[in-house]
N, C-alpha and C positions, 0 to 999 in steps of 0.2 A: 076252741082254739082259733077261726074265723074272727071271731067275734073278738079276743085280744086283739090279734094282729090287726083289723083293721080298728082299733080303736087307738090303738097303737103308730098306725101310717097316720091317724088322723090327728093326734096330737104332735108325733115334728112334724106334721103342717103346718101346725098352728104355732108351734115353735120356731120355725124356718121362716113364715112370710114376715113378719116384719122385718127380719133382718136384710131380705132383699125389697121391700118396701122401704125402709129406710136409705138405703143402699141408691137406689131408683132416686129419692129424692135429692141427694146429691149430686145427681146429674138431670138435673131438670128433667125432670119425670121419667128419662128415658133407663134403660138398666144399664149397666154401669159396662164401658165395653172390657172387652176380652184384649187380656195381656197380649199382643204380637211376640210371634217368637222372634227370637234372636237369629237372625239369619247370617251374620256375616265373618270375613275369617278375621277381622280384628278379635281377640280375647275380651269378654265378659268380664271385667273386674269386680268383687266382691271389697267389702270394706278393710279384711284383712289383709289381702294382696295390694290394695292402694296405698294403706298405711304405711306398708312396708316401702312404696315408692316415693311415700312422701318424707319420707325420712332423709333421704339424700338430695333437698330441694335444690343444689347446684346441680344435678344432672337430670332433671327433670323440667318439663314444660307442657304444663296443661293448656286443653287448647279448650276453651268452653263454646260450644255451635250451636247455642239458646240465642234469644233474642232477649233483649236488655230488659226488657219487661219480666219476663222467665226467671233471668238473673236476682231480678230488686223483690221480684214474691216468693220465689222460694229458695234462691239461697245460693249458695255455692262455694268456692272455696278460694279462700285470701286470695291470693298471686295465681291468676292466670292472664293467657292472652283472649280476649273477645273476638271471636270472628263467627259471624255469622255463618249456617252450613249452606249456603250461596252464595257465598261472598270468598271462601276459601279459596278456589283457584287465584283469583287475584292477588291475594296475602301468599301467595308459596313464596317470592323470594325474600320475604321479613322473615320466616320459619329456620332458624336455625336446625341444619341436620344434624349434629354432633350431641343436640339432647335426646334422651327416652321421650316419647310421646306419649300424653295419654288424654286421646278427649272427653268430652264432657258433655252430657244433655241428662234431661229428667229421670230418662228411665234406661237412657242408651242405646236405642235405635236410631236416631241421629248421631248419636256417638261413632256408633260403629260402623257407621255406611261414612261417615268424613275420616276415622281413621283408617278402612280400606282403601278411599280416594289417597291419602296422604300416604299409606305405605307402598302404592301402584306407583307414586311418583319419587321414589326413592326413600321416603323420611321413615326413621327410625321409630314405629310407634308399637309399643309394648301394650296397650290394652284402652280399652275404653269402660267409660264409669256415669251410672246416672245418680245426678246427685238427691234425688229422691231415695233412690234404694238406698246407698252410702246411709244417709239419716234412718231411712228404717231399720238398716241394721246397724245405730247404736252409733253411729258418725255421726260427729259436729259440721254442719255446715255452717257460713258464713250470710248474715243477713246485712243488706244494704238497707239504712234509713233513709228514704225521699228527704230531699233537703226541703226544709219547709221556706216560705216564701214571707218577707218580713213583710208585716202591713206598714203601710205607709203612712 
């Protein structure tokens, strides 16, 4: 019985390493880090709850707090506002109050630390959304083409 079991532990070993071998080399050799919890009282949006907000694009206003680069590689969605999450204070009086808010970043930990900043100062934000997850679960994101440069 010994002798199963560890023959046993020793094959999903061998089952197991390369998928975090493989894993590890997507991140330049290192292992791949660990998800950050979600700390903040802005709402978590799921793909299903955003749908539902995106359906009424007159009373909605995405705020995306990526940097343009962030934007143009992976993606994000048609009509929002760009403001960087350092740069937000400045933009507070472009920000319409009278829309639902809902920011935006990768995975949504910048999401949700700008939509706290943003609902401290009165504005009306209903949740935040990383637009990574959105795509993993089954959302369309929007991809920007680099405008290519004519040769001369």
């Amino acid at each position: 019985m010994i002798k199963n079991t560890a023959n046993t532990l020793l094959l999903a070993m061998m089952l197991v390493a390369p998928l975090g071998l493989a894993d590890a080399a997507e991140h330049g050799g290192k292992p791949a880090p660990a998800a950050k919890p979600y700390l903040y009282k802005t709402p978590k949006l799921n793909r299903a709850q955003f749908d539902v907000l995106l359906a009424k694009p007159e009373e909605l206003l995405i705020i995306d707090v990526r940097r343009p680069d962030e934007v143009s590689k992976i993606g994000g969605f048609p009509v929002y506002l760009s403001v960087q999450a350092k740069q937000l204070d400045a933009a507070l009086p472009f920000i319409p109050k009278e829309r639902s808010i809902v920011t935006v970043s990768n995975h949504a930990g910048r999401a949700g630390a700008a939509g706290d900043f943003l609902a401290d100062k009165g504005f009306k934000v209903v949740g935040a959304v990383g637009s990574q997850n959105y795509e993993e679960e089954g959302g369309k994101v929007t991809r920007i083409e680099p405008v290519q440069k004519k040769a001369k």
